[in-house]
N, C-alpha and C positions, 0 to 999 in steps of 0.2 A: 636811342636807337633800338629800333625792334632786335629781338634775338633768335626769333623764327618767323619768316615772312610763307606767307599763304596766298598761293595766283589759283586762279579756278577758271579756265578757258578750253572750250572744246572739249568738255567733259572731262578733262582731266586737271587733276587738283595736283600743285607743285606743292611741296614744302622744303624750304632753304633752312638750312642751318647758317646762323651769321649772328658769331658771337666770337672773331677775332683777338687775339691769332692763336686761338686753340677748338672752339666751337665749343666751349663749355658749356655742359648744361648746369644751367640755375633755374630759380622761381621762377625768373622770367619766362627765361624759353617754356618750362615748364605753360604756365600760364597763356602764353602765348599758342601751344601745342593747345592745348585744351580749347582755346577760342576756334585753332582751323579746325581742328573733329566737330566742333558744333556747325561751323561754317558749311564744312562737305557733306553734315549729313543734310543741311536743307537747301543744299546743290544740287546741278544737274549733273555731278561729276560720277564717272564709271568707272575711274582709276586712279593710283594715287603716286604719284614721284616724291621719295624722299633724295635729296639731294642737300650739299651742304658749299659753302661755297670757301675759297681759299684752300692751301697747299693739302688740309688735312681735312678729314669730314669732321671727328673730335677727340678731344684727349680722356672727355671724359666727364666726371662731376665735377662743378668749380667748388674744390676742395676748401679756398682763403677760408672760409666764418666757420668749418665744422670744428676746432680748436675749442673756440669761444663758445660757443652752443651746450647748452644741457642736455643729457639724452634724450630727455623727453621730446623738448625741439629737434635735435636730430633725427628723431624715431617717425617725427612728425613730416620731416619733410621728406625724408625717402618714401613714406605710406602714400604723400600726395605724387612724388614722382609715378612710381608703383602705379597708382591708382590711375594718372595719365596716360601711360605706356599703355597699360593694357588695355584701355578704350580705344587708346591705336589701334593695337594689335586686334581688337575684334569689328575692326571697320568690315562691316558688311561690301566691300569693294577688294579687287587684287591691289595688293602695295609692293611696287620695287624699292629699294633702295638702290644709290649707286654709290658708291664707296670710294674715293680715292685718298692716298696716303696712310695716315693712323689712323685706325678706328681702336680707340681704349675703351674699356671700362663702361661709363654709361652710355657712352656712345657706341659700342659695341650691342650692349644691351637693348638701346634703341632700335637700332638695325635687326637686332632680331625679330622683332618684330614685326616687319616685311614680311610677304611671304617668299619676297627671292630675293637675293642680294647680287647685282652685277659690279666687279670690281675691280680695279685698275690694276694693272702687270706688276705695279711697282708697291702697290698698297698692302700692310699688312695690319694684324689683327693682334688682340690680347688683353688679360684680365693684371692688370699692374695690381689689382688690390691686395694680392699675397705680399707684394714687398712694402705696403704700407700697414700688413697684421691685421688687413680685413676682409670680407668676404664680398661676391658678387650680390649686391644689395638688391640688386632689382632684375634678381631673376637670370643672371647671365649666363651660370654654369649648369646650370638644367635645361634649359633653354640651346647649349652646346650640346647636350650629350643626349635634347630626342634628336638633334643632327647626326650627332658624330660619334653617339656612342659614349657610354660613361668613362671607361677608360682613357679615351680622349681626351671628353672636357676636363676628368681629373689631373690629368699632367700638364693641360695648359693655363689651370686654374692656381695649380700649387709651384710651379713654376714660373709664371708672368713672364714669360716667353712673346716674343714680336713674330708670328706665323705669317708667313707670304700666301698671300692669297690663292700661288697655285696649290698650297698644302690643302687650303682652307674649302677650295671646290674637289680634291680628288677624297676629302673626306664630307663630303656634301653640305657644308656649313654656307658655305658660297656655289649660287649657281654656276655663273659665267665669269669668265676672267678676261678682260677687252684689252688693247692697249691703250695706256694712259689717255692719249690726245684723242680717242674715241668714245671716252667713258659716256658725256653728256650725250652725245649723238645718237648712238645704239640705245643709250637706257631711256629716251624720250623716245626713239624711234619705237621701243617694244611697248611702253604704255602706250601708245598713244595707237597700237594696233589692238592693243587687248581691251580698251576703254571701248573700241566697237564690239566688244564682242558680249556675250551671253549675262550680264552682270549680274542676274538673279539666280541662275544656275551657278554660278562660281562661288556667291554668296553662301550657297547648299553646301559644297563644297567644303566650303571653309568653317561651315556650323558642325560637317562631320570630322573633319580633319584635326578641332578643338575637342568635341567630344572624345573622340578617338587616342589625341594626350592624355585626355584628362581620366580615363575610364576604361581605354583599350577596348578590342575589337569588339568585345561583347554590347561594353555602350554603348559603342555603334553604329552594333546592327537594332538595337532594339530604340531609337531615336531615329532608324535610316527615313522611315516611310514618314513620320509626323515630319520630318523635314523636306524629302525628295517632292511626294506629291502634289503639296502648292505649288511646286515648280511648271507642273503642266499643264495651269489654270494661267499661267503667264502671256503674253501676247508672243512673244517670240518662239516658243514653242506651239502654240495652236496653229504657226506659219512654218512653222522647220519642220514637226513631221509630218505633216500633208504634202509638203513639197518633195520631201525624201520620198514618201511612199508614190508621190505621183511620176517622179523622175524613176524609180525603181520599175514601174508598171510599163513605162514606157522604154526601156531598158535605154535609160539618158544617163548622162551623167547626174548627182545631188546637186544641184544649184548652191550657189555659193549663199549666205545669207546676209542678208542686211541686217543685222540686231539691233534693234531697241532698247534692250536691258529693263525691260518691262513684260 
C-alpha cells in the first residue's frame, strides 16, 4: 500500500498522507514524497494541497527500527528525510497544508513546510521529541520560531506540549483555523482559487521570502531585482499591466485577470 498518494487534476497537485493509524513518516512515504515533487514539477500543476487522510494528519517519525539502527544509518535517514522536505518546501508553487487532529513531530515538520497551514478547531500541534531525549531532526524548531518567535518555539520545543491550534494561529505558526467538518472543503476550496492565480509571481515571492530566512533583509534586497524582473517578461504580466493601465486611463474599474501562471 502507497504511503503517500499524489492526484494532479485541474492544476492542482493533492498529496494524501496514508500510512494508518498514525500517518507515520518512513522511507516510504519519504520515497514516495520525492516521486510526487518529481511528478508536479513536470505538471501542469499551479498549487499544491497537502492533506492527510484518517482521525490524525501524523504522529510523526515511525520510530519501530531507530533502536536497532547504527548512527551512521540513522544519520542517514534523517539527511534523506531532510533532504525530501526541503525540496518540498522550495516547490516553486503556493502549498497549503490542511491539518486536522495531531500534528507531531515530523509531521509537524512536514507541515511546515507549507507556506500556510489551515487547521481544524479541534487539532493540535507539538514537538514530543524532548520526552524521548531528542531534538527536532528535521528542522521543526527554527522552523517555529521564524513563525513564532524563539521564545516560543523554545518552550514548546523543551516542553512537548499538545498546542491547540487557536494558540498556534494567534501566534502565526498556523494561518486559519476552520471547523473540523469544513477543513477539506475551505482548504481545496482556497487552492483551487490560488492555482488560477499569478504562479510565476508567487514563485518570486517565495525565492524572496527563503532568501530573506536565510540572509535577512539585506539578502534580500540585493537578489530582489535578479529575481523580480523575469517576472515581467511573463505572459501574465505583459496582459495585467496594460490592462491596469488601460482601465486606469479610462477611469474603469482593473479588470479582473484570467492568469496563466506563465
Amino acid at each position: 500500500m502507497q504511503h503517500l498518494i499524489c492526484t494532479i487534476d485541474n492544476q492542482t497537485a493533492t498529496l494524501v498522507l496514508r500510512n494508518p493509524p498514525q500517518n507515520r513518516i518512513d522511507e516510504q512515504m519519504a520515497d514516495e514524497l520525492a516521486a510526487a515533487i518529481e511528478a508536479i514539477g513536470k505538471s501542469d500543476a499551479r498549487a499544491v494541497l497537502l492533506r492527510a487522510e484518517g482521525p490524525d494528519f501524523s504522529f510523526g517519525g515511525d520510530i519501530l527500527p531507530w533502536p536497532d539502527m547504527s548512527r551512521a544509518s540513522l544519520r542517514a535517514l534523517f539527511e534523506r528525510y531532510m533532504s525530501v522536505f526541503n525540496q518540498f518546501e522550495r516547490l516553486p508553487l503556493p502549498v497549503v497544508a490542511a491539518v486536522q487532529g495531531l500534528c507531531f513531530g515530523g509531521g509537524l515538520e512536514l507541515a511546515l513546510r507549507a507556506d500556510m497551514i489551515l487547521a481544524s478547531e479541534t487539532s493540535r500541534f507539538g514537538h514530543p521529541e524532548q520526552s524521548l531525549g531528542i531534538v527536532t531532526v528535521l528542522g521543526g524548531v527554527y522552523r517555529v520560531a521564524e513563525r513564532a518567535g524563539r521564545s516560543r518555539a523554545a518552550e514548546w520545543a523543551l516542553t512537548s506540549e499538545q498546542v491547540p491550534a487557536a494558540t498556534m494561529e494567534r501566534f502565526g505558526v498556523v494561518n486559519r483555523v476552520v471547523p473540523d467538518d469544513r477543513l477539506l472543503a475551505e482548504a481545496s476550496a482556497f487552492v483551487a482559487k490560488i492555482a488560477n492565480g499569478p504562479t510565476r509571481a508567487y514563485a518570486a515571492h517565495k525565492a524572496l521570502l527563503r532568501t530573506w530566512a536565510v540572509g535577512g533583509i539585506s539578502a534580500a534586497d540585493e537578489v530582489m531585482f535578479d529575481i523580480a524582473m523575469p517576472v515581467f517578461d511573463t505572459e501574465d504580466v505583459q496582459k495585467g499591466i496594460p490592462s491596469a493601465v488601460n482601465a486606469l486611463k479610462a477611469g474603469k474599474p482593473r479588470p479582473v485577470m484570467d492568469f496563466k501562471g506563465r
